[in-house]
C-alpha positions in Angstrom: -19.4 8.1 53.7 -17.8 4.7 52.4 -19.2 1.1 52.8 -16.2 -0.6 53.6 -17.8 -4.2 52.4 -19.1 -3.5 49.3 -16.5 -0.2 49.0 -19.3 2.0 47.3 -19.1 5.5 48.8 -23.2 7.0 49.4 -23.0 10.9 49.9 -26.3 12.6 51.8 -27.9 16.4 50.4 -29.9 18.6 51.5 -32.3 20.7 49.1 -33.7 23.8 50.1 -36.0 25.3 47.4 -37.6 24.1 44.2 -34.7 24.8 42.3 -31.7 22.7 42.4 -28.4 21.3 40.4 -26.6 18.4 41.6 -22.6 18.2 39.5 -20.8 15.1 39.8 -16.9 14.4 38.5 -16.0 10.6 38.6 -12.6 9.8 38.5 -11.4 6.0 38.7 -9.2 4.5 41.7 -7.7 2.6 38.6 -6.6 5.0 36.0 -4.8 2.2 33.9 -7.9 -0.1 34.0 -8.9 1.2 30.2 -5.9 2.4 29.0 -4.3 0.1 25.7 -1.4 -1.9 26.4 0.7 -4.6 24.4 1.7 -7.4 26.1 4.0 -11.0 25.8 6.8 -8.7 23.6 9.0 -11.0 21.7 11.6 -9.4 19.8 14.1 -10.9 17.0 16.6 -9.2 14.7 18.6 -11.2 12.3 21.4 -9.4 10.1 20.9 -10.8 6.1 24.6 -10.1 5.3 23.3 -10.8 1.0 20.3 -8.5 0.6 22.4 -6.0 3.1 19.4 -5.4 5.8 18.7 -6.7 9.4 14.9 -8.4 9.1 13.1 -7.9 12.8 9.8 -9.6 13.8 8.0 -7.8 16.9 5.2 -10.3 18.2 2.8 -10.0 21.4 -0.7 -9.4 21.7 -2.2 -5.8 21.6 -5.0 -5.6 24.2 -7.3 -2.7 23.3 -9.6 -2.2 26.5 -11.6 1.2 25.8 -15.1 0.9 25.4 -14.9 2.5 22.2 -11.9 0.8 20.5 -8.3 2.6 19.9 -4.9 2.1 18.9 -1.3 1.0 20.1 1.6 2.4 17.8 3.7 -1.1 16.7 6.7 0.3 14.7 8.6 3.0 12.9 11.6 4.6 11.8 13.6 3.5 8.9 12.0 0.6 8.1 9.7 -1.1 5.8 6.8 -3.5 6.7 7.1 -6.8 4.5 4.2 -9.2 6.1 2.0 -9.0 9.1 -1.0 -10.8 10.8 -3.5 -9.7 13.4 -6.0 -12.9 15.3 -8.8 -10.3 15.3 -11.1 -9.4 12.2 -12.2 -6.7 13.2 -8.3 -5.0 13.7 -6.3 -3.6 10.9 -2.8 -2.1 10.8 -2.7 1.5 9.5 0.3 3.9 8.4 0.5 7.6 9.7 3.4 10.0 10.3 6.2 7.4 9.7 4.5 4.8 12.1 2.6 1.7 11.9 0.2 1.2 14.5 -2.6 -1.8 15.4 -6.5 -0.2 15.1 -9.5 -1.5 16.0 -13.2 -0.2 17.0 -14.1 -2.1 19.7 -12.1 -3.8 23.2 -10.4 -6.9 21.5 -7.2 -8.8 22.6 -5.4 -8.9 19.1 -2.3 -11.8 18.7 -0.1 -9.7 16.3 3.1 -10.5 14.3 4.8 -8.2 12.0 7.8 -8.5 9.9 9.9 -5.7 9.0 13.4 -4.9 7.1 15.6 -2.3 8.9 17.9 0.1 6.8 21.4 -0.3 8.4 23.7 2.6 9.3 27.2 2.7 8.6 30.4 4.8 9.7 33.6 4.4 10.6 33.0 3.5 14.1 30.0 1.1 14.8 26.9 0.1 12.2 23.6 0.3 13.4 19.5 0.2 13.3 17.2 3.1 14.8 14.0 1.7 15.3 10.7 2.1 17.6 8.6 -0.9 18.7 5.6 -1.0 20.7 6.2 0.0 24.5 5.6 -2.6 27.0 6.8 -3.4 30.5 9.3 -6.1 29.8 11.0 -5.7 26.3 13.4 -8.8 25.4 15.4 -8.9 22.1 17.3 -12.0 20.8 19.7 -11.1 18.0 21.0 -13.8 15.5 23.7 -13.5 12.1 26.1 -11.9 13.7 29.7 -13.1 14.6 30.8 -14.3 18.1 33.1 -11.6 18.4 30.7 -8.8 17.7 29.6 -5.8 20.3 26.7 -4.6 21.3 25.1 -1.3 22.2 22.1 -0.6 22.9 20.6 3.3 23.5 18.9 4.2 25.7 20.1 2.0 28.6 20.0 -1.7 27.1 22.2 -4.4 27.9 23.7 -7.7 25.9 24.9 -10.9 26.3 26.2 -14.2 24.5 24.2 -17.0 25.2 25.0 -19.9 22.6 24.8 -18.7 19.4 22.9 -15.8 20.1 22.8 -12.6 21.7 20.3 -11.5 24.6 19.2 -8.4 25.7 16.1 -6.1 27.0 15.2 -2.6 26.3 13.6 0.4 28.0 9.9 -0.5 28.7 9.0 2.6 26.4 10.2 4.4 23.1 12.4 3.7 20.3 16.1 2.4 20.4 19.7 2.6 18.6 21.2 -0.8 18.1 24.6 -0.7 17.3 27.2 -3.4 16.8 31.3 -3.4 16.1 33.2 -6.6 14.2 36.3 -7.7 13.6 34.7 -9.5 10.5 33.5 -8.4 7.3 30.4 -6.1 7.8 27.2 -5.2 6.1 27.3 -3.0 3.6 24.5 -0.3 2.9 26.5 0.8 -0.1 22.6 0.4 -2.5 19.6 0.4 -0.6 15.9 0.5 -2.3 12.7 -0.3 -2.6 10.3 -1.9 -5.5 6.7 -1.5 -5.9 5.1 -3.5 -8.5 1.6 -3.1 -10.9 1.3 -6.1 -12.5 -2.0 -7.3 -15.0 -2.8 -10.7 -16.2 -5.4 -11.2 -19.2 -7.0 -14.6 -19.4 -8.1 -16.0 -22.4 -8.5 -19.3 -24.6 -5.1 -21.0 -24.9 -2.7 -18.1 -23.5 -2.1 -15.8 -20.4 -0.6 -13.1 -21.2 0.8 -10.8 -18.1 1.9 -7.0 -17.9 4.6 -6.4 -15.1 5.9 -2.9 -14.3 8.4 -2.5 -11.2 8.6 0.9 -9.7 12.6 1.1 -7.9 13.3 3.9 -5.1 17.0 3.5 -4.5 17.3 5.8 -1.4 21.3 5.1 -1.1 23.7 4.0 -3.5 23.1 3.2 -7.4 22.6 0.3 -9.0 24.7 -0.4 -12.1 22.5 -4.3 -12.5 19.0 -5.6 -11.5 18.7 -8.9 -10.4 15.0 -10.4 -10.1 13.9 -13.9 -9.6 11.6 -15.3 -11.9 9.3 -17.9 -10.4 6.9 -20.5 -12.1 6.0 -21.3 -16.0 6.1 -19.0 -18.7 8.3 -17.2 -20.6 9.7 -13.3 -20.8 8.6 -11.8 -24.0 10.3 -8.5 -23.6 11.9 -5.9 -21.2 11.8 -2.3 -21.4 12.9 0.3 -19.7 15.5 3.5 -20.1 18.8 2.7 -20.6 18.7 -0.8 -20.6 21.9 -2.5 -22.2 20.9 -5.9 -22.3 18.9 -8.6 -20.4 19.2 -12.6 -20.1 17.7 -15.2 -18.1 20.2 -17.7 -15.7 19.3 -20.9 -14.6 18.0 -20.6 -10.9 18.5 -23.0 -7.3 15.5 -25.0 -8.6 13.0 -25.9 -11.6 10.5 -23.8 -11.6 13.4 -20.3 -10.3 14.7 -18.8 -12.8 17.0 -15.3 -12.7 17.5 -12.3 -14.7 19.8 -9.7 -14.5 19.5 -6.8 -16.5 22.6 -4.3 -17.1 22.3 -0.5 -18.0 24.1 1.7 -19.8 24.2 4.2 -17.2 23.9 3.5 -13.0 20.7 3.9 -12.0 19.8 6.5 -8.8 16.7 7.6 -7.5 13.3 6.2 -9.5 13.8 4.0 -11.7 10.7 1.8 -13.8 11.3 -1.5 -15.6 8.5 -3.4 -17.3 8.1 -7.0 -18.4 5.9 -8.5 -20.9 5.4 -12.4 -20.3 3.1 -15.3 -21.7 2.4 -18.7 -20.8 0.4 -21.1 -22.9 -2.4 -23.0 -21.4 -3.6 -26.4 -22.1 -7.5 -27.2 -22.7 -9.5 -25.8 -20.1 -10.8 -26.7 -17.3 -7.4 -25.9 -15.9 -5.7 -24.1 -12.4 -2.5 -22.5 -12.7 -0.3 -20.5 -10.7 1.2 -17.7 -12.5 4.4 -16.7 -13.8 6.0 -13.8 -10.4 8.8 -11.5 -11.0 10.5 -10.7 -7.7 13.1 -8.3 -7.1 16.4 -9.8 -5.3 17.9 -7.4 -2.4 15.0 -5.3 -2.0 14.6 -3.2 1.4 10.6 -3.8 1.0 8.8 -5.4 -2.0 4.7 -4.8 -2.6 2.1 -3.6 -5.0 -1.3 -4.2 -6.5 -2.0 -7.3 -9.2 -5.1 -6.9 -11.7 -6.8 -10.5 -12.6 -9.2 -10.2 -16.1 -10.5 -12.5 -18.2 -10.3 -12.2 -21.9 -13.5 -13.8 -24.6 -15.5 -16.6 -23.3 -13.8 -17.3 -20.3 -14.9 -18.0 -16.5 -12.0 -17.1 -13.9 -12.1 -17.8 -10.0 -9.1 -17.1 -7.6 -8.2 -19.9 -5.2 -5.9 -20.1 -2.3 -4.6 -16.5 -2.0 -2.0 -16.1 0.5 -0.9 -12.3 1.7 -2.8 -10.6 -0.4 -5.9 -8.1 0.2 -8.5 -8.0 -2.4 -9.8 -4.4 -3.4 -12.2 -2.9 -5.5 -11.2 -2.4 -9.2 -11.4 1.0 -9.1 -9.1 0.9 -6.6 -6.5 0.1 -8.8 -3.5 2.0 -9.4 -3.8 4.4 -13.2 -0.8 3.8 -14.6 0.0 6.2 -18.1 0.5 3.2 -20.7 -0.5 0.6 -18.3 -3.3 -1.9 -19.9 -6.5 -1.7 -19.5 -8.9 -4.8 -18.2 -11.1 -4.9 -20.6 -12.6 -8.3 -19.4 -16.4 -8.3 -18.1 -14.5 -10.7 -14.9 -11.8 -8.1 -12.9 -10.2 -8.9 -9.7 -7.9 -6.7 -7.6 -5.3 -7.1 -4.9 -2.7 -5.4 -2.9 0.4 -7.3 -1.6 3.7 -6.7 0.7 6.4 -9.2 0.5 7.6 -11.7 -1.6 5.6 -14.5 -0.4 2.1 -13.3 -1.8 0.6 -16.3 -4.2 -2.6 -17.5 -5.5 -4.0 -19.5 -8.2 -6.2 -19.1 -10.9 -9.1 -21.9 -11.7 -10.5 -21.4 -15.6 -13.2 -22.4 -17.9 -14.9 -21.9 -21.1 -18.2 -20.4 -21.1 -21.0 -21.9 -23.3 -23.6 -19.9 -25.0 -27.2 -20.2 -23.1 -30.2 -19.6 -26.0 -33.5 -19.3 -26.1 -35.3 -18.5 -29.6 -38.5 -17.8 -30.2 -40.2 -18.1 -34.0 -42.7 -17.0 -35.7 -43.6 -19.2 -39.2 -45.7 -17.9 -41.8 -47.6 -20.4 -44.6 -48.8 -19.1 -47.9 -50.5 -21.7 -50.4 -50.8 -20.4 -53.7 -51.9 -22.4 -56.6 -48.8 -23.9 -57.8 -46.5 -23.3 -55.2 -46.6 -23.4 -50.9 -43.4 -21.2 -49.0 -43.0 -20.5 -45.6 -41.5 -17.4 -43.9 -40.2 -17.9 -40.9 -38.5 -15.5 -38.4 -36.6 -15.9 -35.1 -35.6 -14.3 -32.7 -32.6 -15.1 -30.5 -31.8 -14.4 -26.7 -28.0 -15.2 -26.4 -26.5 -15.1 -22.9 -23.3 -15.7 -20.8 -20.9 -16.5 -24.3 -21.2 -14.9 -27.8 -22.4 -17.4 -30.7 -20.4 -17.8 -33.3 -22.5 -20.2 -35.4 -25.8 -21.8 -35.2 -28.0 -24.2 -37.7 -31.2 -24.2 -38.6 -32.9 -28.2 -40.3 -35.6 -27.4 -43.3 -38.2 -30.4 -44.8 -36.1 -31.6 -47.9 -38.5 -30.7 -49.9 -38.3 -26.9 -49.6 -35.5 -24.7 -51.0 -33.9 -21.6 -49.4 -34.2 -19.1 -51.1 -33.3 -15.8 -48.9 -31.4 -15.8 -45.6 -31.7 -11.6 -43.7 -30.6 -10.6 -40.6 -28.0 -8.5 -38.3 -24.9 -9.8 -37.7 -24.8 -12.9 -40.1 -21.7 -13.2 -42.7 
């Protein structure tokens, strides 16, 4: 029977026998009342008619209710992530089977934003974008680059309208979606369309630092006859390699501290392609903080990779200020055939996605720290007194390059032994 006011149901047995088994199956009124959701959906496409790409940002807040944590799939399709941020430490965003999806062990409410780059589709009739965001109830998407006189379709069942100077429109509560769009004007073009990774070192030392750069291209469609990559900060490019290269020069860039290069090859270039650049900045008298010299591809679908930090001689490096990066053990680094090794007793490693990745480097000499201990020996002899003395030397933190030693005028050295000592 059921209590009607407190609505908990009391059942009544009864047991004949010493022996008896009692099985119960609970199943909720509320099936939904645990079950992941993602909620507040904000949508927003924008078509980047230069680097060829519509860039989307899906925000809204993941709310993981099972006891025991879970998931909620975010995106996928042909896309690449560029940046993202999730409220809760405990969450993380993880990559399986083409889709990137929010995690976390435990119930949270997670505020998440993630920005991604859409591959564009072209034929003769329409252009479009085949994506899948996060299913939730209500699923509004504002759209903004396009022209006025543009069309819109949306599959399955979406609908879009004007509304100043952009276009409105919801999707279907679940799955993924086709956008596709018609124009009288000039269209993007998916004519070259890639990817860069980059596995970059910088070494650290007195009066230089000294960086190895090597950019990984995947050009998925198209070929690329020229690289163009921006070249942000101080420092200058000692050499560029890689196959086929014709010729490289540096352009002036929109500010002081941007720079461009555009590299031509011999040949156009399809499929992987590697390019690596040697740089080196000189450093004033320490203690200093610097930001260094970035190399960053122009027109890339998706840019990311891993940066080494070491420290070269006497030198004490800390990193200050990172911004979208994810520090990681050293022996997480990539191997690289030919790629330099840290060789620096201080190593710091990071992973990055996007452009917008910085940090700063704060560094200063180390001094020597020395303890000595000495024994002295005295012999008096009838016409003559000497003294033998030998130390011993506990040097720590810095190598020592030179040290003195103060003897009574009146004694002469006569013998000087020991390891190490030119």
């Amino acid at each position: 029977m059921t209590d009607q006011n407190t609505r908990v149901q009391q059942f009544q047995f009864e047991i004949r026998g010493a022996d008896y088994k009692a099985i119960f199956r609970l199943n909720p009124n509320e099936p939904d009342l645990f079950a992941n959701s993602f909620n507040e959906f904000e949508l927003e496409a924008s078509l980047d008619r230069d680097a060829k790409l519509v860039r989307m940002v899906l925000s809204g807040v993941a709310d993981i209710k099972n006891t025991g944590g879970g998931r909620i799939a975010l995106v996928g399709g042909d896309i690449g992530v560029v940046a993202y941020s999730l409220s809760e430490t405990s969450a993380r965003l993880i990559f399986e089977s083409g889709t990137y999806y929010v995690e976390s062990d435990k119930p949270a409410r997670i505020e998440t934003t993630v920005r991604f780059h859409c591959r564009v589709q072209d034929s003769i009739q329409n252009h479009a974008v085949n994506v899948y965001v996060a299913d939730s109830p209500l699923r509004p998407i504002s759209l903004h680059g396009w022209d006025k006189d543009s069309s819109f379709e949306i599959q399955p069942m979406g609908d879009v309208h004007w509304e100043s100077d952009s276009a409105l429109g919801f999707l279907k509560p679940t799955g993924g979606f086709s956008l596709s769009w018609k124009s009288k004007s000039p269209e993007v073009s998916t004519k070259e369309f890639y990817s860069v990774q980059s596995t970059s070192q910088m070494a650290l030392g007195s009066g230089r630092l000294s960086q190895s750069i090597w950019l990984d291209y995947q050009v998925m469609q198209g070929e690329l006859n020229q690289l163009e990559l921006t070249v942000q900060g101080e420092g200058e490019i000692l050499r560029v390699e890689g196959e086929d290269i014709l010729s490289w020069k540096i352009l002036p860039g929109e500010s002081d501290d941007l720079r461009r290069i555009e590299i031509e090859s011999r040949r156009p270039i399809k499929g992987l392609y590697q390019v690596r650049f040697y740089t080196q900045q000189i450093l004033p008298a320490f203690p200093i903080t610097i930001q260094p010299l970035r190399v960053i591809p122009i027109g890339a679908l998706a840019f990311g990779g891993h940066v080494r930090v070491t420290n070269e001689g006497a030198v004490k490096l800390e990193i200050r200020n990172p911004s979208n990066l994810t520090q990681i053990s050293p022996e997480r680094f990539p191997r690289l055939s030919g790629f330099p090794e840290a060789s620096g007793n201080q190593v710091f490693a990071y992973r990055f996605s996007g452009a917008e990745s910085v940090f700063q480097i704060a560094a200063d000499t180390i001094l020597p720290e020395v303890s000595m201990s000495q024994i002295a020996i005295h012999q008096l002899g009838r016409n003559a007194q000497s003294i033998q003395i030998m130390i011993e030397l506990d040097i720590r933190e810095a190598p020592l390059r030179e040290f003195e030693v103060i003897l009574p005028v009146e004694y002469v050295l006569t013998r000087v032994e020991g390891n190490q000592i030119a």
